[in-house]
Structure formats: structure tokens, C-alpha cells
py3Dmol code that shows the C-alpha trace and the ligand (Angstrom):
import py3Dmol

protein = """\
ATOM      1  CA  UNK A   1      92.769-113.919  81.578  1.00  0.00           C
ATOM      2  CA  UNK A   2      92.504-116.947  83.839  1.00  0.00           C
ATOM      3  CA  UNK A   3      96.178-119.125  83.801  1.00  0.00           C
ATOM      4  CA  UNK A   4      96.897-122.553  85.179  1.00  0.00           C
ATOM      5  CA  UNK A   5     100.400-123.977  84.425  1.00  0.00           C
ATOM      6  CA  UNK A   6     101.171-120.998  82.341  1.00  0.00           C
ATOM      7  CA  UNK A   7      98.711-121.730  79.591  1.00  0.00           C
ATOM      8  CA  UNK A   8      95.885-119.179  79.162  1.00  0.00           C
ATOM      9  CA  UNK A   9      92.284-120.565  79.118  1.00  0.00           C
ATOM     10  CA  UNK A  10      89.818-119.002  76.474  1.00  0.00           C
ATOM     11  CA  UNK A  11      86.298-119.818  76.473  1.00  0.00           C
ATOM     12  CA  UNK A  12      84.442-119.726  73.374  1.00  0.00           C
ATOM     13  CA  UNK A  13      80.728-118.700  72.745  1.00  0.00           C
ATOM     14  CA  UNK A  14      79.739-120.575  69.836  1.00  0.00           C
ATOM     15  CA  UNK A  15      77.781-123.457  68.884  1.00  0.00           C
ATOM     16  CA  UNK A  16      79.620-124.485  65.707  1.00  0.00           C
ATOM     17  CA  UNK A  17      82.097-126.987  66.751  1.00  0.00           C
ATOM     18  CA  UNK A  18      83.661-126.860  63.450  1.00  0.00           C
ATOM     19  CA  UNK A  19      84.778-123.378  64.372  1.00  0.00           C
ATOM     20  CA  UNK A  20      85.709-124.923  68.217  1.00  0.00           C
ATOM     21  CA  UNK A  21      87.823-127.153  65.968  1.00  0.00           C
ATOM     22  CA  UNK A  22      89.652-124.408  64.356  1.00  0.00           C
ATOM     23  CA  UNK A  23      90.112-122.148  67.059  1.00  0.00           C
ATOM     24  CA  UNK A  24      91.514-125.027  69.023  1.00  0.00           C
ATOM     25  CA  UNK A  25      94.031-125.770  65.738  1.00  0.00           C
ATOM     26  CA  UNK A  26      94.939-122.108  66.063  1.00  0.00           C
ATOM     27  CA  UNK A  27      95.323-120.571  69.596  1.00  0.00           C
ATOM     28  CA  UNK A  28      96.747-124.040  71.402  1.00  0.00           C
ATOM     29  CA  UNK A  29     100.217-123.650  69.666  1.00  0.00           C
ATOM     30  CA  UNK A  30     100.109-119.928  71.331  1.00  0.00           C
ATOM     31  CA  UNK A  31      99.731-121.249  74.539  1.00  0.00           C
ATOM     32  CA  UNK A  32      95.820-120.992  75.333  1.00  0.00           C
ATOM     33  CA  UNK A  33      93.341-123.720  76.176  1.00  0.00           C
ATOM     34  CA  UNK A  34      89.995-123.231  74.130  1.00  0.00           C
ATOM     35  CA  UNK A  35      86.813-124.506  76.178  1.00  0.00           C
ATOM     36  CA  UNK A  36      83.173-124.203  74.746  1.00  0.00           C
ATOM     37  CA  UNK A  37      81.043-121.340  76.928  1.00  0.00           C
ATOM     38  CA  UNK A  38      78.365-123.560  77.937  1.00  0.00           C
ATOM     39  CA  UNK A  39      75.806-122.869  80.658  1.00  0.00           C
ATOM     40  CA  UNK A  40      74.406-126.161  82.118  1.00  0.00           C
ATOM     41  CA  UNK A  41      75.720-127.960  79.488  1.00  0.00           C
ATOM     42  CA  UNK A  42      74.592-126.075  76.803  1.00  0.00           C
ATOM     43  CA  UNK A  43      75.711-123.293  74.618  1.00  0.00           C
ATOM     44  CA  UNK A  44      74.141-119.922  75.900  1.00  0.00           C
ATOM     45  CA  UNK A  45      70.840-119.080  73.484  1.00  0.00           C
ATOM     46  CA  UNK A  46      72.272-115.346  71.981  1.00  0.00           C
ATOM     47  CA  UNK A  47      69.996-112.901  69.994  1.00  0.00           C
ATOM     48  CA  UNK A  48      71.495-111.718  67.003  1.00  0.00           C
ATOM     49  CA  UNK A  49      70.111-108.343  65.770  1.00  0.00           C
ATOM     50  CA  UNK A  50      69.301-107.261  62.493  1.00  0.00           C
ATOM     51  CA  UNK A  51      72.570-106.350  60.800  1.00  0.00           C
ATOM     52  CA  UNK A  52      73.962-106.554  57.537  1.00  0.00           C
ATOM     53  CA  UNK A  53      77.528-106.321  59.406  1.00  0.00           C
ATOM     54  CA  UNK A  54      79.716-108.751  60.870  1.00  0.00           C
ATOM     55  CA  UNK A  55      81.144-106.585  63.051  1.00  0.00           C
ATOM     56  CA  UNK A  56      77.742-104.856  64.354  1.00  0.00           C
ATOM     57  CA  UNK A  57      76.689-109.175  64.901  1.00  0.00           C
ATOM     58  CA  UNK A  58      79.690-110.204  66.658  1.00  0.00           C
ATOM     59  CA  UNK A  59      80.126-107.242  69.166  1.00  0.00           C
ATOM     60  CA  UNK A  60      76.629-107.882  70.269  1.00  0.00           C
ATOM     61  CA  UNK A  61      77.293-111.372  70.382  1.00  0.00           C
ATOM     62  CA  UNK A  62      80.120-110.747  73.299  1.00  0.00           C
ATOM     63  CA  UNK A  63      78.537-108.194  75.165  1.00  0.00           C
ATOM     64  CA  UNK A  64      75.471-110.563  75.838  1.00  0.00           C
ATOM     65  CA  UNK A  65      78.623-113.360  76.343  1.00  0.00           C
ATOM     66  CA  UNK A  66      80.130-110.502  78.551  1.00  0.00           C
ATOM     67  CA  UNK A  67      76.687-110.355  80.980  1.00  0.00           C
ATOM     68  CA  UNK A  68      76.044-114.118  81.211  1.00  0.00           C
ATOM     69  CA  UNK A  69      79.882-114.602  82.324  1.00  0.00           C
ATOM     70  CA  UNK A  70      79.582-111.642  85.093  1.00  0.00           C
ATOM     71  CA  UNK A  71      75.737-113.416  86.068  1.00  0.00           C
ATOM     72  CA  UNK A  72      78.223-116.660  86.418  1.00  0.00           C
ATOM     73  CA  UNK A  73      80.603-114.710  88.478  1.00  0.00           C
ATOM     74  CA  UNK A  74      83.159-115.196  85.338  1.00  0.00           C
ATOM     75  CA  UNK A  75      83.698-111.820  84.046  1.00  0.00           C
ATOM     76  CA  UNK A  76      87.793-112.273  84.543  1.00  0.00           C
ATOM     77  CA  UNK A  77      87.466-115.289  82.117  1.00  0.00           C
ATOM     78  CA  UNK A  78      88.306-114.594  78.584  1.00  0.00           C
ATOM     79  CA  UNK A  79      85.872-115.298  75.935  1.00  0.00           C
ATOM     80  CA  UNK A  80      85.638-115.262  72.281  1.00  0.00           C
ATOM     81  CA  UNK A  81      82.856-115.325  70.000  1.00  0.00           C
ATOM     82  CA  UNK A  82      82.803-114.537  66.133  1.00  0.00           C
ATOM     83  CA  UNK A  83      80.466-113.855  63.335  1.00  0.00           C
ATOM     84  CA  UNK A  84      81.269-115.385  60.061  1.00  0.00           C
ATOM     85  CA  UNK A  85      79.789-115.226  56.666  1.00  0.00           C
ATOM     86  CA  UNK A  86      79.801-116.046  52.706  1.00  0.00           C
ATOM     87  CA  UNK A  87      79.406-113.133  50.566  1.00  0.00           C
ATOM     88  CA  UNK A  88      78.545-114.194  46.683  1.00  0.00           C
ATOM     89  CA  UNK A  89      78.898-110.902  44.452  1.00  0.00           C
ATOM     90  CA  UNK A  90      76.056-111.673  42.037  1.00  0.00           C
ATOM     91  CA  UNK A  91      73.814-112.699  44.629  1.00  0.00           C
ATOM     92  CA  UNK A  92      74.348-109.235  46.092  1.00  0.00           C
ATOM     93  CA  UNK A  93      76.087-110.733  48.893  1.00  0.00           C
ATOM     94  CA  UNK A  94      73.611-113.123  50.013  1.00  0.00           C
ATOM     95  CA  UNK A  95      73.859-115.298  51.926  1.00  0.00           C
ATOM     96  CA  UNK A  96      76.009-112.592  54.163  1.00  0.00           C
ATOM     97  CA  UNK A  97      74.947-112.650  57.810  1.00  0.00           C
ATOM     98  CA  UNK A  98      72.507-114.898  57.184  1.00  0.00           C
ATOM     99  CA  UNK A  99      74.623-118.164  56.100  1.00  0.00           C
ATOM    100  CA  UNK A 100      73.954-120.196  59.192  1.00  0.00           C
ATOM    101  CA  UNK A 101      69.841-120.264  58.077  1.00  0.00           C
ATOM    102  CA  UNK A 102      70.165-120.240  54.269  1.00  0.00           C
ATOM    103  CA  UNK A 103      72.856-123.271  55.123  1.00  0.00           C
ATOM    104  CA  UNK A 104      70.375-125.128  57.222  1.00  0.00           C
ATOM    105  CA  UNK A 105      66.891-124.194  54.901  1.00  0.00           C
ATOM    106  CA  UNK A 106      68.933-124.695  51.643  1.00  0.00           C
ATOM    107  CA  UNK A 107      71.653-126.723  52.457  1.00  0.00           C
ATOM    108  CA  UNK A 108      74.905-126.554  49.438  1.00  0.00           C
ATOM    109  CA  UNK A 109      72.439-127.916  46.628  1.00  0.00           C
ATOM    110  CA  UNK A 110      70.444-124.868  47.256  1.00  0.00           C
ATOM    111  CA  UNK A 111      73.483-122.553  46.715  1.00  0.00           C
ATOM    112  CA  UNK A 112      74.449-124.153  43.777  1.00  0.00           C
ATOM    113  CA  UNK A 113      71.299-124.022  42.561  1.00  0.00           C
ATOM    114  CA  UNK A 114      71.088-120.275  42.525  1.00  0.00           C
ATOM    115  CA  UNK A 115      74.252-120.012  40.351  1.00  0.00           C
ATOM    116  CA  UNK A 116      73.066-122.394  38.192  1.00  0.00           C
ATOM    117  CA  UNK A 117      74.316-121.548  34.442  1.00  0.00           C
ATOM    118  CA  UNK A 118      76.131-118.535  35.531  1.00  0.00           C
ATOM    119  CA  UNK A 119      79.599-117.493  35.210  1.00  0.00           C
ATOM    120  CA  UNK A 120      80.282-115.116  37.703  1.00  0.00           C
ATOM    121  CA  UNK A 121      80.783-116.957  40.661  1.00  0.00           C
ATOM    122  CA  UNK A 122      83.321-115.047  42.568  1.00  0.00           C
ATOM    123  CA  UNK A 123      82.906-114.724  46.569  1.00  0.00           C
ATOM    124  CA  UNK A 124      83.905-113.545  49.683  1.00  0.00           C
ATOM    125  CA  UNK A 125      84.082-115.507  53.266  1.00  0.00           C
ATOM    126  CA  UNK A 126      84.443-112.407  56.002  1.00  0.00           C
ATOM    127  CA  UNK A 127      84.677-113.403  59.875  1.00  0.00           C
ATOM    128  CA  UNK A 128      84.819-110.820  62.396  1.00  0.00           C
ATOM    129  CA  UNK A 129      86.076-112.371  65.813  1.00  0.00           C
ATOM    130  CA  UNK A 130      85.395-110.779  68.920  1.00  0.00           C
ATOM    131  CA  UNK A 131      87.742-111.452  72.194  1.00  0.00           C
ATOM    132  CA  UNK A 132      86.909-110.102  76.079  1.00  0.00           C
ATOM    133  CA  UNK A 133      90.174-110.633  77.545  1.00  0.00           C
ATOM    134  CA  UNK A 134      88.990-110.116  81.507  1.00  0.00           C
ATOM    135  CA  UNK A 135      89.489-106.686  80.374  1.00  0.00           C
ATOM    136  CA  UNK A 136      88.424-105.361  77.384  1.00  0.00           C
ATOM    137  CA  UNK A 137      87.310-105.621  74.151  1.00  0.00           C
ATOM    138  CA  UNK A 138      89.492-106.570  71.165  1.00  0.00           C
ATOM    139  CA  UNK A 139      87.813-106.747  67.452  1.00  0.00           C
ATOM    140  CA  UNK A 140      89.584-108.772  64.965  1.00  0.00           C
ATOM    141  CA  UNK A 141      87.969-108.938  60.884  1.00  0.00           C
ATOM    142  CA  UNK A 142      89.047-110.618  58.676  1.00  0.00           C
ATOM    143  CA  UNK A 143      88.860-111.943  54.463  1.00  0.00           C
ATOM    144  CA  UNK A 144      89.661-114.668  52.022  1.00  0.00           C
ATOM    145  CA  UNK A 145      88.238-114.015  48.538  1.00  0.00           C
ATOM    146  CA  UNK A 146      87.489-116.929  46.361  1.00  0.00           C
ATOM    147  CA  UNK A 147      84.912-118.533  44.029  1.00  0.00           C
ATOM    148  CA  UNK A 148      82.086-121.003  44.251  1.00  0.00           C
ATOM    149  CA  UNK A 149      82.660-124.539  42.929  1.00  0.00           C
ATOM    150  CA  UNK A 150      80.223-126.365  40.567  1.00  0.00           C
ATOM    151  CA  UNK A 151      79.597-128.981  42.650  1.00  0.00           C
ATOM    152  CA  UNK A 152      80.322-129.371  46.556  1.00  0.00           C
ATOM    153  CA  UNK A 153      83.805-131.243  46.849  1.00  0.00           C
ATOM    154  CA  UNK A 154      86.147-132.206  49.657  1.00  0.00           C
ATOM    155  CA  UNK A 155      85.627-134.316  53.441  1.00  0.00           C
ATOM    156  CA  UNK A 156      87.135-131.269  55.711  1.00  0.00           C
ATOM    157  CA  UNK A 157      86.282-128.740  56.929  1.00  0.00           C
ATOM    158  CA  UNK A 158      82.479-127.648  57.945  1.00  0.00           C
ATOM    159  CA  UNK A 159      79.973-125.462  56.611  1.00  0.00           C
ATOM    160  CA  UNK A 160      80.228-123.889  53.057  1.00  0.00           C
ATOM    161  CA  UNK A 161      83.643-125.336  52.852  1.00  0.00           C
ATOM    162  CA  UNK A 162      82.659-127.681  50.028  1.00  0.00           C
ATOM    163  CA  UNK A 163      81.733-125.163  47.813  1.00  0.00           C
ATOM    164  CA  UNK A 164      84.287-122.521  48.524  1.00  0.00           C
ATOM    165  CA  UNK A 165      87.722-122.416  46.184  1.00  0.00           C
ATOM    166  CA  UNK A 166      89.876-120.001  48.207  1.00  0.00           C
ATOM    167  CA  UNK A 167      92.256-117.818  45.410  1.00  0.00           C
ATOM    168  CA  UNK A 168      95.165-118.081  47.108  1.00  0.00           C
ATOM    169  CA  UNK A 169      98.358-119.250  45.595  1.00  0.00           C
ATOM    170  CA  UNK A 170      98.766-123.137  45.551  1.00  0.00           C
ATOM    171  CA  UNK A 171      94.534-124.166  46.144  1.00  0.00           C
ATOM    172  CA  UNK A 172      94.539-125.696  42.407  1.00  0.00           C
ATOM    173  CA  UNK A 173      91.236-125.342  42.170  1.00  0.00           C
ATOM    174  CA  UNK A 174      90.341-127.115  45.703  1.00  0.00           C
ATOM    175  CA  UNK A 175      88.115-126.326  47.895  1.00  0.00           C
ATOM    176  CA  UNK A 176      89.019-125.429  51.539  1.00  0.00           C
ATOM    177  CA  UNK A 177      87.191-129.084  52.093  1.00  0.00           C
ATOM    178  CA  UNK A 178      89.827-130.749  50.101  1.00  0.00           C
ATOM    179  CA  UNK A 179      92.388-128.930  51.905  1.00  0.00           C
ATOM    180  CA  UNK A 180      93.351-130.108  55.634  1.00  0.00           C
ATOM    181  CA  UNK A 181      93.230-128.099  58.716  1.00  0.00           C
ATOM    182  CA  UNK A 182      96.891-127.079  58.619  1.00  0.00           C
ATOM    183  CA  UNK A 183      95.855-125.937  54.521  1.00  0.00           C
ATOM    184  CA  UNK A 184      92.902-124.048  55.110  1.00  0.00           C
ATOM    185  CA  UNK A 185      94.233-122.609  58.566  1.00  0.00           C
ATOM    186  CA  UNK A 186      96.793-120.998  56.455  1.00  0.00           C
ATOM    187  CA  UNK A 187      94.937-118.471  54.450  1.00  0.00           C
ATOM    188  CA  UNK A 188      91.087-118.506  55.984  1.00  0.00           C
ATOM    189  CA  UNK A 189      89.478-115.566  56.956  1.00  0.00           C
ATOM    190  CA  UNK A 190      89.469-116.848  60.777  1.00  0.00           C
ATOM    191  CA  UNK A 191      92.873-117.128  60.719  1.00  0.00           C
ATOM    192  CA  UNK A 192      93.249-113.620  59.799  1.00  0.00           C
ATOM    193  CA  UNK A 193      90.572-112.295  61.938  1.00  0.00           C
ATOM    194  CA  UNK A 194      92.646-114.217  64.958  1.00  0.00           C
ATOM    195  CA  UNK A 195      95.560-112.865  63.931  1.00  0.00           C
ATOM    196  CA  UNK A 196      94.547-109.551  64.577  1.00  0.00           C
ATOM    197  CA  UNK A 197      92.965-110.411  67.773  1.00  0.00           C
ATOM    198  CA  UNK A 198      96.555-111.493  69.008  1.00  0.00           C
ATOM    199  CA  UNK A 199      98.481-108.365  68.354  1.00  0.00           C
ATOM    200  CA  UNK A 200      95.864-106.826  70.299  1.00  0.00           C
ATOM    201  CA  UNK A 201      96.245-109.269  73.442  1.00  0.00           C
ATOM    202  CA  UNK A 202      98.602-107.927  76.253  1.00  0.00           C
TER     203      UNK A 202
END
"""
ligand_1 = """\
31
ITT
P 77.822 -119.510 66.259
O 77.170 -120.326 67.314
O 79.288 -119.268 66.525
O 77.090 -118.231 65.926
P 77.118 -120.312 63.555
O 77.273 -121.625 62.853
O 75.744 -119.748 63.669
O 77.815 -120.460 64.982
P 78.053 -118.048 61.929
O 76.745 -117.359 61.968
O 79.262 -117.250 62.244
O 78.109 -119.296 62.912
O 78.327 -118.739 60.543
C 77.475 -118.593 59.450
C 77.467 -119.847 58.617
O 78.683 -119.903 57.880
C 77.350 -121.151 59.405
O 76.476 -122.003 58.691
C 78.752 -121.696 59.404
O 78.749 -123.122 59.411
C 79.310 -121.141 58.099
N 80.739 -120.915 58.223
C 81.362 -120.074 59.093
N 82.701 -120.161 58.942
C 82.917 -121.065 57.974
C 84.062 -121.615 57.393
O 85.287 -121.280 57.791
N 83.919 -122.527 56.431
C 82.697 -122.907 56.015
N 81.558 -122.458 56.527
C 81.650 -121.554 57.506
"""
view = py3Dmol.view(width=600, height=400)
view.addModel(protein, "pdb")
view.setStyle({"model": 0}, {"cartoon": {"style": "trace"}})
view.addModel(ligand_1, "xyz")
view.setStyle({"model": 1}, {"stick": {}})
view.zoomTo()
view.show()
């Protein structure tokens, strides 16, 4: 992993900078310096295969990071990329890996309209976080279980955030968008997938 003035710099493949956000809220106290990956500006295009599995998505996702940093004569650089996605039970776990396109084709109001009327609305957000460290590999997964709101509430946050209650002791009934960064960095399922990451790291 590349150092200068004893902080560790991490480059991260993604081109969600609400998740740049959050890994920047949650490796800089530990020391690293999170950069975006880009190539000419621009975050690398990466084919994601067919998978109904986070982990199968995000460990492709770094091993085509993995090539484009050697073709940049960067393979000593650390990267991180991860794969995240919300799981509704009576959907059958849709959207699952495919969040990112049922978020942009049918937005929150779309969601909501598919539980319309019913009462089951429980959930799962899963994120499985990939790290190269100059080295190897290092998989990190990880949960938060939760529920689906009526309505999308809250300013924070990104994504499904307005629409997700988190179960953990002391939401109230918020969503992780009504929570701040420090409150949702707390119990998210990035935050656990990182953590795991980091008692991998040498
Ligand atoms: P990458 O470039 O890193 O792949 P992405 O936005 O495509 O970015 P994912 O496939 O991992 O990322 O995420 C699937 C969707 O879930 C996407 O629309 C995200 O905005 C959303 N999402 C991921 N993590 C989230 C979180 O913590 N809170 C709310 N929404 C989240």
C-alpha cells in the first residue's frame, strides 16, 4: 500500500460518490486517504456479470480494477471497490444486485409502489466490499436488516436511504436519511463490511 507522511492512500473504484462519501467518513480516522480510481478523469467503465451474489459482483469488480491498475503501472496501489444491495423479503429479494437500475428506471416512488397495501415490509441492505491491498485480496460482507418506510423520508444519505428504517436499537422509526453520517455509519452494512476488511489488512 502506497504511504506518504504515514497515511495510507486507498483508491476507490466506484462511481457512487455517496459511497466515496462514506468510505472517506470511515477509513480517514484509521489513517488512509480515499481517492476516486479514475482513468482520464473518469471512473473506469466495469462489466458486472450476471450474479445473484454480492460477493460473486464485487470480486469481479476488483479483478477488472486489479488489470486496469497494473495497465496504469499501479498494481502496488490499494484499491477498493464494493457491491451493495437492498433485499425486500416479499419481493423475493428484488431489487438485490440489481438496485442501482431499478433505482434509476423506478426511482423510490416505484419501490413504494410495489408494496403498496402490504404489510410485510421487512428488508435487508447487504454490501460486500472488496480491498487489493498491493498484495492480495481481502473480502469483507456485510448486513443491516430493517424495513421499508411508507413514504421516502430524511435529507442524508444517498440511494435507498429514504426508504430504509434500519432495526437497530435507538433508529425510532427513522430512516438512515434522517440519521447523519456519524448515525448511519454506526450500524450500516458498509460499515460492517469495512470492518472486516480491516482485521484483514496487515
Ligand atoms: P458503483 O460504481 O460502486 O458500482 P453503484 O451505485 O452502481 O456504484 P451498487 O451497485 O453497489 O453501486 O449499489 C446498488 C444501488 O444501491 C445503488 O443505486 C446505490 O445508490 C444503492 N445503495 C448502495 N449502498 C447504499 C446505501 O448505503 N444506502 C442507500 N442506497 C445504497
Amino acid at each position: 500500500m502506497e504511504a506518504s507522511a504515514g497515511r495510507r492512500q486507498l483508491l476507490f473504484q466506484t462511481g457512487n460518490l455517496g459511497k466515496l462519501a462514506e468510505a472517506r467518513h470511515y477509513f480517514e480516522p484509521l489513517g488512509f486517504t480515499v481517492e476516486q480510481f479514475l482513468i482520464n478523469g473518469e471512473p473506469p467503465e466495469i462489466i458486472e456479470p450476471q450474479s445473484d451474489d454480492l460477493v460473486t459482483v464485487a470480486r469481479s469488480k476488483i479483478s477488472q480494477g486489479v488489470a486496469l491498475l497494473a495497465g496504469a503501472g499501479r498494481a502496488d496501489s490499494a484499491l477498493l471497490v464494493e457491491d451493495a444491495g437492498l433485499f425486500i423479503d416479499v419481493l423475493g429479494g428484488f431489487p438485490g444486485v440489481y438496485s442501482s437500475s431499478v433505482l434509476e428506471k423506478l426511482g423510490l416512488d416505484g419501490i413504494l409502489t410495489l408494496l403498496q397495501g402490504r404489510e410485510q415490509r421487512t428488508a435487508l441492505f447487504g454490501c460486500c466490499a472488496a480491498m487489493w491491498d498491493g498484495e492480495r485480496l481481502l473480502i469483507g460482507e456485510g448486513n443491516c436488516t430493517g424495513e421499508i418506510a411508507q413514504e421516502a423520508r430524511g435529507e442524508h444519505g444517498f440511494g435507498y436511504d429514504p426508504l430504509f428504517i434500519p432495526d437497530v436499537s435507538g433508529a425510532d422509526g427513522r430512516t438512515f436519511a434522517q440519521m447523519s453520517p456519524e448515525e448511519k455509519g454506526r450500524s450500516s452494512h458498509r460499515t460492517r463490511a469495512y470492518e472486516q476488511l480491516v482485521l484483514q489488512i496487515g
